[in-house]
C-alpha positions in Angstrom: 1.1 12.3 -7.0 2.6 15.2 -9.1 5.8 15.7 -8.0 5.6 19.4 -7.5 2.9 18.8 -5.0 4.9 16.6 -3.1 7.7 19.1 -3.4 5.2 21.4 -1.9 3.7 19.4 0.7 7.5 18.5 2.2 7.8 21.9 2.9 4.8 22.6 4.4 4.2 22.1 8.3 1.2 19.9 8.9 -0.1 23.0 11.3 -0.1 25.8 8.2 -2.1 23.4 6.6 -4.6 22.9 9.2 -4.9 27.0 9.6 -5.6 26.6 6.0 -8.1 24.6 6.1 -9.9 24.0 9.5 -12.2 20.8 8.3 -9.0 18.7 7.2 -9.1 15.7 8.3 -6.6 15.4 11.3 -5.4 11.7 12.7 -6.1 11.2 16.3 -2.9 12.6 18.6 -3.2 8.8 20.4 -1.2 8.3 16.5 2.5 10.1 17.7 5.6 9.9 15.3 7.9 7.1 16.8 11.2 8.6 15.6 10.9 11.9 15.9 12.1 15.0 12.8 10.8 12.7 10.0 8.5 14.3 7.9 5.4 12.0 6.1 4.2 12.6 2.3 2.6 10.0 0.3 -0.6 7.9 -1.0 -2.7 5.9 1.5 -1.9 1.7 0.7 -4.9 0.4 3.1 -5.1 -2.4 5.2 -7.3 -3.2 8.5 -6.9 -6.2 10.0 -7.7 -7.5 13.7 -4.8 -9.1 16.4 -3.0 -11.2 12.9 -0.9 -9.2 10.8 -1.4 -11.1 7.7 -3.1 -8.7 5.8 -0.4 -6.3 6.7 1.7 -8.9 4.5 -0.4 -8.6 1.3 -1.0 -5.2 2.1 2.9 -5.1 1.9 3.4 -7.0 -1.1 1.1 -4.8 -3.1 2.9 -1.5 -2.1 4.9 0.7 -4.5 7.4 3.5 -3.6 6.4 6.3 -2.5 3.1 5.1 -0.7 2.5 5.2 2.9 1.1 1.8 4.8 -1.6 2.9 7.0 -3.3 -0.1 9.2 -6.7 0.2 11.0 -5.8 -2.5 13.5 -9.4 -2.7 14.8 -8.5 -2.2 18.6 -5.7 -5.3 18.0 -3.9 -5.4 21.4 -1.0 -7.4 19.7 1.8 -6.1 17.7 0.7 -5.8 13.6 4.3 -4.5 12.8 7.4 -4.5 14.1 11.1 -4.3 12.8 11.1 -6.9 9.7 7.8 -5.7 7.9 9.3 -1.7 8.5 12.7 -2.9 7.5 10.6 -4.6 4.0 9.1 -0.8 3.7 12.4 0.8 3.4 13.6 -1.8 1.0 10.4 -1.0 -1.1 10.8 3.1 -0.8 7.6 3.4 1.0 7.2 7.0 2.0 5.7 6.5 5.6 4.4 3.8 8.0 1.0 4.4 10.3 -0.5 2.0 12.7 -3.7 2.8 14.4 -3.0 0.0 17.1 0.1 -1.8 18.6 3.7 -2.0 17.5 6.8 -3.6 18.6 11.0 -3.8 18.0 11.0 -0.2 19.4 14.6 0.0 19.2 14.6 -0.6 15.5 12.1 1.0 14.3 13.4 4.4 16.3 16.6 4.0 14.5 15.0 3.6 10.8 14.7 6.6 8.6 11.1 6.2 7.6 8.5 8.0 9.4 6.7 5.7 11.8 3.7 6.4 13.7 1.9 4.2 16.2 -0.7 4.2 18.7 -0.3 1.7 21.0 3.1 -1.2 22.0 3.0 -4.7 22.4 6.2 -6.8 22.8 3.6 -10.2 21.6 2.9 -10.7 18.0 -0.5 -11.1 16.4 -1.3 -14.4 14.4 -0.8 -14.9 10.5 -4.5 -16.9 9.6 -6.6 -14.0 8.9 -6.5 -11.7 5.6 -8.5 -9.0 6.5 -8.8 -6.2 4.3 -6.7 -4.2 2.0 -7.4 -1.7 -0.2 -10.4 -0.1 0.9 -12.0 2.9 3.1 -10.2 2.7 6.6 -10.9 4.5 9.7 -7.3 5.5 11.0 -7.0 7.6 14.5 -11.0 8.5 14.2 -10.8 9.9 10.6 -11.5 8.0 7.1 -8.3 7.6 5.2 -9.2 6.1 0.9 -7.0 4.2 -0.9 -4.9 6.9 -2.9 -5.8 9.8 -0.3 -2.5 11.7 0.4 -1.3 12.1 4.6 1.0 15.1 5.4 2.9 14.4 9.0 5.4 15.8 11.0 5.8 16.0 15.4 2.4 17.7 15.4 0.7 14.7 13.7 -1.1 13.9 10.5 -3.4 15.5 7.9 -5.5 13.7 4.8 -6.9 15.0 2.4 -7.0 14.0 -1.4 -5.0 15.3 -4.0 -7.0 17.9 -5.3 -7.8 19.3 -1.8 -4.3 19.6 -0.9 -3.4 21.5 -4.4 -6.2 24.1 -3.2 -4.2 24.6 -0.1 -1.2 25.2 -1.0 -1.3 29.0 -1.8 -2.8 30.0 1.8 -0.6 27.5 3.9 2.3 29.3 2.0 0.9 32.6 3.0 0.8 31.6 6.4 4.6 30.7 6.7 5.7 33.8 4.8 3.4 35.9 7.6 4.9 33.6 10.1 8.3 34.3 9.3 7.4 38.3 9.4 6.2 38.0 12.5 9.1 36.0 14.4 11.6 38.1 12.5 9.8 41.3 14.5 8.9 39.2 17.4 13.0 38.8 17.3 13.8 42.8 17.4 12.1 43.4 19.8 8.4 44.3 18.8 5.4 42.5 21.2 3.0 39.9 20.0 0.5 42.4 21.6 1.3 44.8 19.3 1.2 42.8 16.3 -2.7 41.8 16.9 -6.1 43.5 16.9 -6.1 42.5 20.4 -7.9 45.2 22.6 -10.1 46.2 19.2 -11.1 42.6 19.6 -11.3 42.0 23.1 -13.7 45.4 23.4 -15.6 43.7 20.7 -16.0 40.1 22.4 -17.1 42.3 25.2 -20.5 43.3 23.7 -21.2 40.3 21.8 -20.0 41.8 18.5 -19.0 39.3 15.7 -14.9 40.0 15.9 -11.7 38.0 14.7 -8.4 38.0 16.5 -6.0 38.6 13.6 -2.1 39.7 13.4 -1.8 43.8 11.4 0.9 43.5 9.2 1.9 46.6 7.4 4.3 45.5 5.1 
């Protein structure tokens, strides 16, 4: 990934991005951040795999820094990660852990510095005999994540999109926060969020089923 898109992307909140673009993909909210204030950028390594965690392994073993290890877990209802293979991500510098299915060593994992996410707990571990699948199309918390597609999270979840997507972004999501910023700043001395939008123009407008658009006036 170019490194002034990553740059970028780090300082980006995962909502500006989806105002930006309201067909990104966005993970399923079942998919929450299991140590919270970490913030997710980096390349999809695959794996789906089904109650045995061995294709987590070679999914694992294949994994370069920087990368994020996203596991479709097929609806496992055992754990297909816990504290040693997240312990083996830090070591390697991956960039982010998701599992769309159970975890386990909560403690641990809450303590680590990586970004975890999770959808489900189990305190029993799946089996090591199958190898499942790595590096290919995935479905991850109802959305398709590609080998090499880039996920953006934060507390409010997960975006993917690929890398040439996201660059197209980037302009308007930064637009948003600058706007943003103008508006708590006046929000802060004392001027209404009323005030600040098109409201009754739109409202009126709503009203007699006329095409309208709520929207912030900024004079600047």
């Amino acid at each position: 990934m170019d490194t002034g898109l990553r740059k970028a992307l780090f300082e980006l909140d995962t909502a500006s991005l989806a105002d930006a673009n309201k067909q990104i993909r966005v993970v399923d909210d079942k998919i929450r951040l299991i140590n919270p204030g970490r913030k997710l950028v980096g390349l999809a390594r695959t794996v789906r795999c089904l109650d045995d965690f061995l294709a987590v392994i070679i999914g694992l073993s294949h994994s370069v820094a920087g990368e994020v290890l996203v596991v479709d877990s097929s609806a496992s209802r055992r754990a297909v990660l816990g504290e040693l293979f997240s312990l083996e991500a830090v070591r390697r510098g991956l960039a982010g852990i998701v599992v769309d299915g159970p975890v386990r060593d909560l403690r641990t994992l809450r303590e680590l510095d990586i970004p975890i996410y999770a959808s489900a707990f189990c305190p029993c571990s799946g089996t090591t005999m199958a190898p499942g699948e790595t590096g290919s199309a995935i479905t991850c918390g109802g959305v398709t994540v590609n080998p090499g597609d880039i996920l953006v999270g934060d507390d409010d979840g997960i975006v993917v999109a690929s890398e040439q997507e996201f660059a197209k972004l980037i302009p308007k999501a930064r637009e948003i926060e600058r706007k943003e910023t103008l508006l708590r700043n006046r929000l802060a001395s004392g001027t209404s969020l009323i005030e600040m939008l098109n409201y009754q123009e739109h409202i009126d407008a709503v009203s007699i089923g006329k095409a309208s658009q709520l929207q912030f006036k900024l004079d600047e």
